[in-house]
C-alpha positions as CSV (number, residue, x, y, z in Angstrom):
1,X,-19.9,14.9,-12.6
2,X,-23.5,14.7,-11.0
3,X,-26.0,16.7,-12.9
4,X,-27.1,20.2,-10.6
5,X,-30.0,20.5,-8.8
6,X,-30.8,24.0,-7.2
7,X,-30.7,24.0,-3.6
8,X,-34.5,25.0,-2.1
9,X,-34.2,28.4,-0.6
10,X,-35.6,26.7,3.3
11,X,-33.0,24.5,3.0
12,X,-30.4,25.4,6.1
13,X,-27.2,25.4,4.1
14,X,-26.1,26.9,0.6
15,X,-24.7,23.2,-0.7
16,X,-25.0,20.0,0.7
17,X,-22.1,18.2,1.9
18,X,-22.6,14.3,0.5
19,X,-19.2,12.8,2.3
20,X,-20.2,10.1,4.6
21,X,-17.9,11.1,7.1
22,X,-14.8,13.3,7.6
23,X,-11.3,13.1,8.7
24,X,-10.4,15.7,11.1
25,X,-8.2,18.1,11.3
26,X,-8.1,17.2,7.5
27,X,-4.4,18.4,6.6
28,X,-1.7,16.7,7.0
29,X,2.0,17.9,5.9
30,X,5.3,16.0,4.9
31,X,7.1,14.0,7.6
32,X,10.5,15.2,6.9
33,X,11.8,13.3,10.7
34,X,10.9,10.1,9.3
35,X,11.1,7.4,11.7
36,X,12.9,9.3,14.4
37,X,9.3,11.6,14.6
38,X,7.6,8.1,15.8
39,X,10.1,7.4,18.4
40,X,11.7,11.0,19.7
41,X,8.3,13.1,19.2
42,X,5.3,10.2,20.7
43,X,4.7,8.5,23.5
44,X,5.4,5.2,22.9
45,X,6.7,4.0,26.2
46,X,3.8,5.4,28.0
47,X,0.3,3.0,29.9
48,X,-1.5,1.6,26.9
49,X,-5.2,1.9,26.8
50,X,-7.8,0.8,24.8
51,X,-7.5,1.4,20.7
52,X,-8.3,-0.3,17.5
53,X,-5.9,-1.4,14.5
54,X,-6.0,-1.3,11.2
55,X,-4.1,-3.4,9.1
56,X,-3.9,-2.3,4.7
57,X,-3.8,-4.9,2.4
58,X,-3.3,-2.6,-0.6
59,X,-3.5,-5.0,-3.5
60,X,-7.0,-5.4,-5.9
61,X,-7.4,-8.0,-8.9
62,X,-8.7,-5.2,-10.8
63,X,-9.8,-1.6,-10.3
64,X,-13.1,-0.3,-10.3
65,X,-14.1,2.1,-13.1
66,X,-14.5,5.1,-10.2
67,X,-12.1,3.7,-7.9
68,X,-10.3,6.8,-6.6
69,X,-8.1,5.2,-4.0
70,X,-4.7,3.6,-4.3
71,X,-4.1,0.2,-4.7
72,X,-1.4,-2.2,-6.6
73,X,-3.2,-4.9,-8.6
74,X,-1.8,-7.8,-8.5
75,X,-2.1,-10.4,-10.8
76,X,-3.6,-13.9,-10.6
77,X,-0.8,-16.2,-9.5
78,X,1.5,-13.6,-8.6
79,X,4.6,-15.0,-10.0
80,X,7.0,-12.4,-8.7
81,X,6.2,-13.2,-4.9
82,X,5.0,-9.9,-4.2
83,X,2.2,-11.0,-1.9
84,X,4.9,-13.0,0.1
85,X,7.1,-9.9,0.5
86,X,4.2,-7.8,1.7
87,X,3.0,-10.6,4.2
88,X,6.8,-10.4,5.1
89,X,6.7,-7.0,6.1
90,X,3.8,-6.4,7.5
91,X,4.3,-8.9,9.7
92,X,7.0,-7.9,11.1
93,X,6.0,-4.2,11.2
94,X,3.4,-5.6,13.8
95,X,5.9,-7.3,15.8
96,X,7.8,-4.0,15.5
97,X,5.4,-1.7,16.8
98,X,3.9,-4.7,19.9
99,X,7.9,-4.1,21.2
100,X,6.8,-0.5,22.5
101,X,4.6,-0.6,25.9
102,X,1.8,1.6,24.6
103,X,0.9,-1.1,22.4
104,X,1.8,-4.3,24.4
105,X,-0.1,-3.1,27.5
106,X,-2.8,-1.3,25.3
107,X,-6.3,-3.5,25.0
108,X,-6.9,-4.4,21.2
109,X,-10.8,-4.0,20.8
110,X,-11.5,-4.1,17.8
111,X,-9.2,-5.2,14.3
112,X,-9.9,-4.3,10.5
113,X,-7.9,-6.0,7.7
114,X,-8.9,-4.4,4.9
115,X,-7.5,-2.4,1.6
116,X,-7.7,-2.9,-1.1
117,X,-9.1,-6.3,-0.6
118,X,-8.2,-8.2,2.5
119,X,-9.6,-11.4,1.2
120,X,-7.3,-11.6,-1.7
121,X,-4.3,-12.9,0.4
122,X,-3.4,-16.4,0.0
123,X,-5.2,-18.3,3.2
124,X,-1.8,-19.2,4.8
125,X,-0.8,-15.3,4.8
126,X,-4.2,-14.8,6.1
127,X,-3.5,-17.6,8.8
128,X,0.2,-16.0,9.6
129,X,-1.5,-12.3,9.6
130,X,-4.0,-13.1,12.3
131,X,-1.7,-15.2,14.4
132,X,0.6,-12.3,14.6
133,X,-2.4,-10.1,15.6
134,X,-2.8,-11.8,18.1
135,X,0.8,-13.4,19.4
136,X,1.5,-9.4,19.7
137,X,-1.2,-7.6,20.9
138,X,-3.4,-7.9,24.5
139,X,-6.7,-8.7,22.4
140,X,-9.9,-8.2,24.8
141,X,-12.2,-9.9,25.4
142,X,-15.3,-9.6,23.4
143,X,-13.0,-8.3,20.7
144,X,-14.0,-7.7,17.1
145,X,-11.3,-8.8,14.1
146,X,-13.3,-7.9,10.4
147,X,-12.1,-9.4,7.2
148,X,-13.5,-6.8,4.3
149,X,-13.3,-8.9,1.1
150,X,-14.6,-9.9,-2.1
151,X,-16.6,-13.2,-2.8
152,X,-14.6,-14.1,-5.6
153,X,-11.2,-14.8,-3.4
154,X,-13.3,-17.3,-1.3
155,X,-12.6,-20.9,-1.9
156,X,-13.5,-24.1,0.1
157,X,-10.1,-23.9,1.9
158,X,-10.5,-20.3,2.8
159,X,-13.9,-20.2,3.4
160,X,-13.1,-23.0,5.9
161,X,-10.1,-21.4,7.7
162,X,-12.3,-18.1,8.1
163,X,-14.9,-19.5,9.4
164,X,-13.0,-21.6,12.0
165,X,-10.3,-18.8,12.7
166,X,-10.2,-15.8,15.6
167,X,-12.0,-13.6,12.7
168,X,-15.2,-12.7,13.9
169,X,-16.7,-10.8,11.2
170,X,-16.9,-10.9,7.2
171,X,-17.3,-7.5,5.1
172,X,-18.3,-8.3,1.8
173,X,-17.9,-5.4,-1.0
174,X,-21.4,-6.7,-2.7
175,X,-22.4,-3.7,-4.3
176,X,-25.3,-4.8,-6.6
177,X,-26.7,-8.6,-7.1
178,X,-27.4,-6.5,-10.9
179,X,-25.2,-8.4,-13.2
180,X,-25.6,-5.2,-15.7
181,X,-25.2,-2.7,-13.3
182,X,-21.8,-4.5,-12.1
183,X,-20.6,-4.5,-15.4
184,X,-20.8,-0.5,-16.3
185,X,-19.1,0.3,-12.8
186,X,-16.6,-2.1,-13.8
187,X,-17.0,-4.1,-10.2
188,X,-14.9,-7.5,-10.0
189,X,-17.5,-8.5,-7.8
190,X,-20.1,-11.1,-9.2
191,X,-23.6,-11.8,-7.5
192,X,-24.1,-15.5,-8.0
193,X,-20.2,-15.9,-6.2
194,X,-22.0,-13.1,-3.6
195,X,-24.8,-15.5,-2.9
196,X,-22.2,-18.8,-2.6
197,X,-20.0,-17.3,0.2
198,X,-22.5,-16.2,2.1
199,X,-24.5,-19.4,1.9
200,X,-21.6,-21.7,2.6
201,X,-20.2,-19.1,5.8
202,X,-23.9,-20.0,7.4
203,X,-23.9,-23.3,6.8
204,X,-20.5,-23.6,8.8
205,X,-22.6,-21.3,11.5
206,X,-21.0,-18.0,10.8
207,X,-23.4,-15.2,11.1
208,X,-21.8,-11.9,11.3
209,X,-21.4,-11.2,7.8
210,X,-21.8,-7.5,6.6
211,X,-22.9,-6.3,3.3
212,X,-21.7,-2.9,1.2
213,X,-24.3,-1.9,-1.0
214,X,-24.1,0.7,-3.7
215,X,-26.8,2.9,-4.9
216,X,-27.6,5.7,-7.6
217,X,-24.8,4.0,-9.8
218,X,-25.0,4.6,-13.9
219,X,-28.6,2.9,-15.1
220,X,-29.4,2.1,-11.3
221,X,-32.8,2.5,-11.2
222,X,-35.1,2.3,-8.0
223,X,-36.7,-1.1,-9.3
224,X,-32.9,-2.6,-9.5
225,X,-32.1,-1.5,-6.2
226,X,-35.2,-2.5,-4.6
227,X,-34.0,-6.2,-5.8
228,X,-30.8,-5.5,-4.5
229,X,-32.8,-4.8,-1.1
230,X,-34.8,-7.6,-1.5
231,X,-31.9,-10.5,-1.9
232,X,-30.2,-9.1,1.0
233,X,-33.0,-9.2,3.0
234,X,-33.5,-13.4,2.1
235,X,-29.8,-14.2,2.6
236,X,-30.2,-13.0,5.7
237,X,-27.4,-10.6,6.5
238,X,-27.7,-9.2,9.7
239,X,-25.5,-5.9,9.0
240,X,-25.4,-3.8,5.9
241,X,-24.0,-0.3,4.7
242,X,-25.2,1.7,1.7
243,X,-22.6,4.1,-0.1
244,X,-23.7,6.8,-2.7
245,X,-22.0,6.0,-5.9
246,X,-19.3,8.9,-6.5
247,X,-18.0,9.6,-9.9
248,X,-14.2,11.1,-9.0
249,X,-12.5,13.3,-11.7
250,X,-9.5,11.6,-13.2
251,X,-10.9,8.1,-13.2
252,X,-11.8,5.7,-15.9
253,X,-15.4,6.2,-15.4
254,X,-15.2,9.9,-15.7
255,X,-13.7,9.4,-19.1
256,X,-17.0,7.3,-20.3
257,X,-19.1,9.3,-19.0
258,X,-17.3,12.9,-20.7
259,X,-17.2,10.5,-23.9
260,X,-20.9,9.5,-24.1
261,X,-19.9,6.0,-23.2
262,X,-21.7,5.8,-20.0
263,X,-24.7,7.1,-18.6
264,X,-23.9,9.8,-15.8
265,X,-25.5,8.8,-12.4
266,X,-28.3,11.5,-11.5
267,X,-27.7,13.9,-9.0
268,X,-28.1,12.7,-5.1
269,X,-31.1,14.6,-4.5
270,X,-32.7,14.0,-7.4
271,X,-36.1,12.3,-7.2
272,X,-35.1,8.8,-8.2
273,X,-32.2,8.7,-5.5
274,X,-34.5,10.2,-3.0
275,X,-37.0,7.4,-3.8
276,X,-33.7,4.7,-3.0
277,X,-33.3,6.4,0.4
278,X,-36.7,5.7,1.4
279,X,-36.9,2.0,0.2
280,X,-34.1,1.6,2.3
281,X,-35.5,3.5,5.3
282,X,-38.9,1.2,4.3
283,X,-37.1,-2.1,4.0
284,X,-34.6,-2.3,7.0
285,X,-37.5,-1.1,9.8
286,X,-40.1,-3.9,8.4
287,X,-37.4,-6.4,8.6
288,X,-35.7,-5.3,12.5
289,X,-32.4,-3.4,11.2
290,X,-32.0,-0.2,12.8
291,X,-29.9,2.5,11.7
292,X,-27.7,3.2,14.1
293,X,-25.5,5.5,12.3
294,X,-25.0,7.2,9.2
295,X,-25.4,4.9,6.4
296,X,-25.0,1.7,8.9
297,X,-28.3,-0.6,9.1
298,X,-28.1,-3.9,11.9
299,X,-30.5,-6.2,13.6
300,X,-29.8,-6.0,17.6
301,X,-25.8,-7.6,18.6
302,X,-24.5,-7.0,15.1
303,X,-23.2,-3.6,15.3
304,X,-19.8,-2.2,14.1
305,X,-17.7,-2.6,16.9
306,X,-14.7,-1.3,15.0
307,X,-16.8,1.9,14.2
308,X,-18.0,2.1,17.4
309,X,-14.5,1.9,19.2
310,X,-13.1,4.4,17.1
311,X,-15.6,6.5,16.7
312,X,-18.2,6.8,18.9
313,X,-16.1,5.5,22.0
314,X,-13.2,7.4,20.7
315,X,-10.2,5.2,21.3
316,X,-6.6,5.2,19.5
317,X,-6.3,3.6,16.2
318,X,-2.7,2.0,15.1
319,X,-2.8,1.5,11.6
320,X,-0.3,-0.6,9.7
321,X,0.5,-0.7,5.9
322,X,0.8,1.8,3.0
323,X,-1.8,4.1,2.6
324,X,-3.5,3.8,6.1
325,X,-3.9,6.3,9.1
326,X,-3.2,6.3,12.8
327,X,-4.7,8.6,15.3
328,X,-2.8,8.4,18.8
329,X,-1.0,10.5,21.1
330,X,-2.8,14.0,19.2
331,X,-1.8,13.2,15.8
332,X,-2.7,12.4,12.6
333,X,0.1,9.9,10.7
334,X,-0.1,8.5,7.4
335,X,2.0,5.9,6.0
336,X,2.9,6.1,2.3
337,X,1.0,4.2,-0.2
338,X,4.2,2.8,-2.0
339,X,4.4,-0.9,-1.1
340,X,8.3,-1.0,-2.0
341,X,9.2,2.2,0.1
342,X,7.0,0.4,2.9
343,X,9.0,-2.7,2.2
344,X,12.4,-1.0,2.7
345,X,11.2,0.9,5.7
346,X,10.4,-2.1,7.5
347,X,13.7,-4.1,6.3
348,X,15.9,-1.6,7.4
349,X,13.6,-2.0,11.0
350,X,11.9,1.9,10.0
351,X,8.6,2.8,11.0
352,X,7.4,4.8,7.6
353,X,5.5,7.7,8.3
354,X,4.8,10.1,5.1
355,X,2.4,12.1,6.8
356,X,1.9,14.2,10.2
357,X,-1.1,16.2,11.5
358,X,-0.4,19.1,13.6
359,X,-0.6,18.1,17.3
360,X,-4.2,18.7,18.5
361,X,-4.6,21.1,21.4
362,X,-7.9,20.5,23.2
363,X,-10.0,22.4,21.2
364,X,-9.5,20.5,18.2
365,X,-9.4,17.2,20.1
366,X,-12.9,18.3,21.4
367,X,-13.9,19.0,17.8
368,X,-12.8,15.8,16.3
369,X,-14.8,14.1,19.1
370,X,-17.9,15.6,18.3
371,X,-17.4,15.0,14.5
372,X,-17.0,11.4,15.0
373,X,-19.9,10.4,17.6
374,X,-21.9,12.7,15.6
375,X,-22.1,9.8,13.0
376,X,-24.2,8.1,15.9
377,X,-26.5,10.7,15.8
378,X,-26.1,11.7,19.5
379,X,-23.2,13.6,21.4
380,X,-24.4,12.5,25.1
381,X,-23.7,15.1,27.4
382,X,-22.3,12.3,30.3
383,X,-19.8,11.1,27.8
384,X,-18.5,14.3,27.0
385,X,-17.9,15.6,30.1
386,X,-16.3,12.4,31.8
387,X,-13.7,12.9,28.8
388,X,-13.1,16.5,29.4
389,X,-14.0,17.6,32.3
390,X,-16.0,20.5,30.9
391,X,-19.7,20.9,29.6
392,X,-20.5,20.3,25.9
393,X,-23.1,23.2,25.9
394,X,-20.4,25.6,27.9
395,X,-17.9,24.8,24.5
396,X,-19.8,24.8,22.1
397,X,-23.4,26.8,22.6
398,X,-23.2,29.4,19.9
399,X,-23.0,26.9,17.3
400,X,-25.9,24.3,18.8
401,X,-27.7,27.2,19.2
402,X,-27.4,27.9,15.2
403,X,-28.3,24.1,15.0
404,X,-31.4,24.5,16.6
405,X,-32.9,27.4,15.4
406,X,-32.4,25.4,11.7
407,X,-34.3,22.3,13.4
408,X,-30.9,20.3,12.9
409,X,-30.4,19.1,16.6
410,X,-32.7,19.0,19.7
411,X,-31.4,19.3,22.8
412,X,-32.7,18.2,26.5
413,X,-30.9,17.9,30.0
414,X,-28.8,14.4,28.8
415,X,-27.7,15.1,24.9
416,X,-27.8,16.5,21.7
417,X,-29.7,15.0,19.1
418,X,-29.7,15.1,15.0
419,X,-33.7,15.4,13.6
420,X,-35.0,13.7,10.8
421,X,-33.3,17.0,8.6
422,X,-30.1,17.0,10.7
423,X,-29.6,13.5,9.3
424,X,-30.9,14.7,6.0
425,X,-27.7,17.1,6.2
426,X,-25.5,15.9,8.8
427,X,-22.4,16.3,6.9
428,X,-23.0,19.7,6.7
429,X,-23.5,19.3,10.6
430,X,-20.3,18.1,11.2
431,X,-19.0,20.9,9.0
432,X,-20.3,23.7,12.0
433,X,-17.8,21.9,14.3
434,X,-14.4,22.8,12.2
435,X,-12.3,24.9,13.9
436,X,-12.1,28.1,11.8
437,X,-8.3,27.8,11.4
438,X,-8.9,25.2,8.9
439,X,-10.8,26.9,6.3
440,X,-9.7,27.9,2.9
441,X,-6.6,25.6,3.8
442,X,-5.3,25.8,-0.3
443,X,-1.8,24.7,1.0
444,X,-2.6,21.5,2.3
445,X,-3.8,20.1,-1.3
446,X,0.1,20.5,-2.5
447,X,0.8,18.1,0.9
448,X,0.7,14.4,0.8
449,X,-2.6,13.0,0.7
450,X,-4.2,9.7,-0.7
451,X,-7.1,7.2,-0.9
452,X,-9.6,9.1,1.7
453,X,-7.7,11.9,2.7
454,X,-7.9,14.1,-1.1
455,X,-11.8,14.9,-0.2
456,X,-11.2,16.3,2.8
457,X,-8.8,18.6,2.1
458,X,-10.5,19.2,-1.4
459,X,-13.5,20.3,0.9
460,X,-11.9,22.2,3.7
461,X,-9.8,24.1,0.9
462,X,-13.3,26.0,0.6
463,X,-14.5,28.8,2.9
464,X,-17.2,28.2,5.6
465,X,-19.3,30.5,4.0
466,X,-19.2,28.3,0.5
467,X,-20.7,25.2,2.7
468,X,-22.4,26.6,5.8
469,X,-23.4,30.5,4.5
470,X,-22.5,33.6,6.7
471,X,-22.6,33.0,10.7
472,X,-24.7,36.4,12.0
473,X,-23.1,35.4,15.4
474,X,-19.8,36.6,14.2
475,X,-18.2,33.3,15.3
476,X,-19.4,34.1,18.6
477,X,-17.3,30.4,19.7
């Protein structure tokens, strides 16, 4: 839907990937074992170690004009009990999967409840949710437990439970303080309630509050999001991420915008956009946030630990709930997005898994390493070889070689390093690392896939020459 903009002939690529971060292997296939996959094909009975969990909350008051994941929306006052039920369930899924020794000697680092929107539950089913978390599950020390949420959900009662509760952390969808830009994107979220919540969270001394910012959304200009920039900056929120606004085919929005309705949002790279990349850049280093990985600004302590757990220190993630994702044991498993099927499964004491990855042989888990801590910036060559056992250089030369000579990476005796055009392009980057296998994969976009998953298999449907050109190596890897 973006208007096009020729790519420069010195740029390194042919198009510009602008995903924010990639799933990998990206296809996934049917589950046609159902629950007997989870318990006959993985090792559930094995040592735990350390891994993260994810917990869906897939319910929204309303859905955003561009929204292209999956939620329910569930009305206000819920008459039918459908929050209850869910709560129910997902509750005892937890207790479910904390029965197997992986995951009751495994360390919990770091939890997400999310969706959706986490905040939306009623504060006792948030109460009976983190309880179970943590009646369940070894948490660590140090851990990190995120609430992602609107403003709107938060009243004195919650507010007040949150903020004296074993959540650490507050994720708060913002997107604009731009009453008029809020409205076109059709966003539930409303910046005078914004301001409230985060005001009264500090005044009970709760700090770690993180802040999703949108930019380059219809009539966005760079003068509205340098006021976005600027009330962030005096509410003093020590963590916040920017997301480039995406128009997905299919959606309400797209429908405005084909009808004349709405104003198309420019193209990423046009000048305008480019000008909101650099206020950003401008604003976080004259007021201490560093950007420590793609898209991610904090001041010093306030870091992602979720992120960083599952993707820079590369643990296991259990996720739990329709629509979310699991990486353990070499797979990729996706649970449906239908909240009654998950409902049933559960009931009937059913793990539901919709969706398997192929098993990764070492390759591929090599390759999904260095896409993930790649969003750091940095694959250190210590790290890497105290995982394998081998030398990042010695797998994968011929392509950091190609990297170099397009002034993407540097390289010196510890690490490999993105440049100031490696971040420019680093999807792209990330892209170099797919095992060729997985190109022009058309089959996997008649497989299940949902919320996040559909771009990546959208993407890797291509061929590597339609995002990265022609190799003159000759895949020498």
């Amino acid at each position: 839907m973006n208007a096009l903009l020729p790519i420069h002939p010195a740029d390194p690529y042919p198009r510009k990937c602008y995903l924010p971060f990639i799933l990998y292997p990206p296809a996934m296939r049917r589950n046609d074992k159902g629950h007997r996959f989870v318990v006959d094909a993985l090792d559930m009975d094995g040592e735990g170690d350390d891994f993260v969990l994810y917990l869906s909350v897939p319910f929204c008051r309303v859905r955003c004009k561009a929204c292209p994941y999956f939620v329910e929306v569930l009305a206000k006052g819920d008459r039918t009990g459908e929050e209850d039920r869910y709560v129910d369930a997902l509750v005892k899924d937890i207790a479910h999967w904390a029965r197997y020794r992986k995951w009751r000697t495994g360390r919990l680092r770091a939890i997400y409840l999310g969706g959706g929107t986490g905040s939306l539950l009623k504060t006792e089913n948030l109460r009976r949710i983190v309880d179970a978390v943590f009646a369940n599950f070894n948490v660590a020390d140090g851990y990190c437990f995120t609430l992602e949420g609107n403003a709107r959900d938060f009243d004195e009662e919650k507010i007040a439970y949150v903020a004296g509760s074993r959540i650490t952390r507050l994720s708060l969808g913002v997107q604009s303080f731009q009453p008029e830009v809020l409205r076109v994107v059709g966003s539930p979220h409303a910046a005078e309630e914004s301001i409230r919540v985060i005001r009264a969270f500090q005044a009970r001394g709760f700090r770690n509050i993180q802040m999703d910012l949108m930019f380059n959304m219809p009539e966005h200009t760079p003068d509205v999001w340098r006021r976005d920039l600027e009330t962030m900056v005096a509410l003093d929120i020590p963590h916040f991420t920017i997301y480039l606004y995406r128009i997905h085919p299919e959606t309400p929005q797209a429908r405005l915008i084909q009808a004349g309705k709405v104003q198309p949002a420019s193209h990423p790279d046009a000048p305008a956009v480019r000008e909101m990349k650099r206020d950003v850049a401008r604003i976080a280093a004259s007021h201490g946030y560093a950007q420590y990985m793609v898209d991610h600004f904090a001041k010093p302590g306030f870091e992602n630990r979720y992120n960083e757990w599952s993707w820079k220190i590369y643990t296991d993630a259990l996720a739990i709930g329709p629509g979310a994702y699991s990486y353990f044991d070499g797979y990729r498993l996706g649970t449906g997005k239908d909240v009654a099927d998950y409902i049933a499964h559960v009931d009937r004491g059913e793990f539901l898994v919709s969706a398997i990855g192929d098993r990764m042989d070492a390759r591929i888990e090599r390759e999904r390493y260095i896409i993930f801590t790649l969003l750091f910036f940095v694959v250190a060559f210590a790290a890497y070889r105290a995982r394998y056992g081998t030398e990042f250089l010695g797998d994968f030369g011929p392509i950091v070689e190609r990297l170099v000579e397009k002034g993407l990476v540097t390289v010196d005796a510890r690490e490999m390093r993105l440049t100031e055009l490696g971040m420019e392009w680093h999807s792209n980057v990330l892209l170099e690392f797919f095992n060729p296998r997985f190109w022009a994969d058309t089959d996997a976009l008649h497989e299940p896939n949902w919320s996040m998953n559909i771009p990546m298999v959208e993407l890797s449907a291509q061929t590597r020459a339609y995002w990265l050109g022609e190799w003159q190596a000759q895949n020498r890897s």
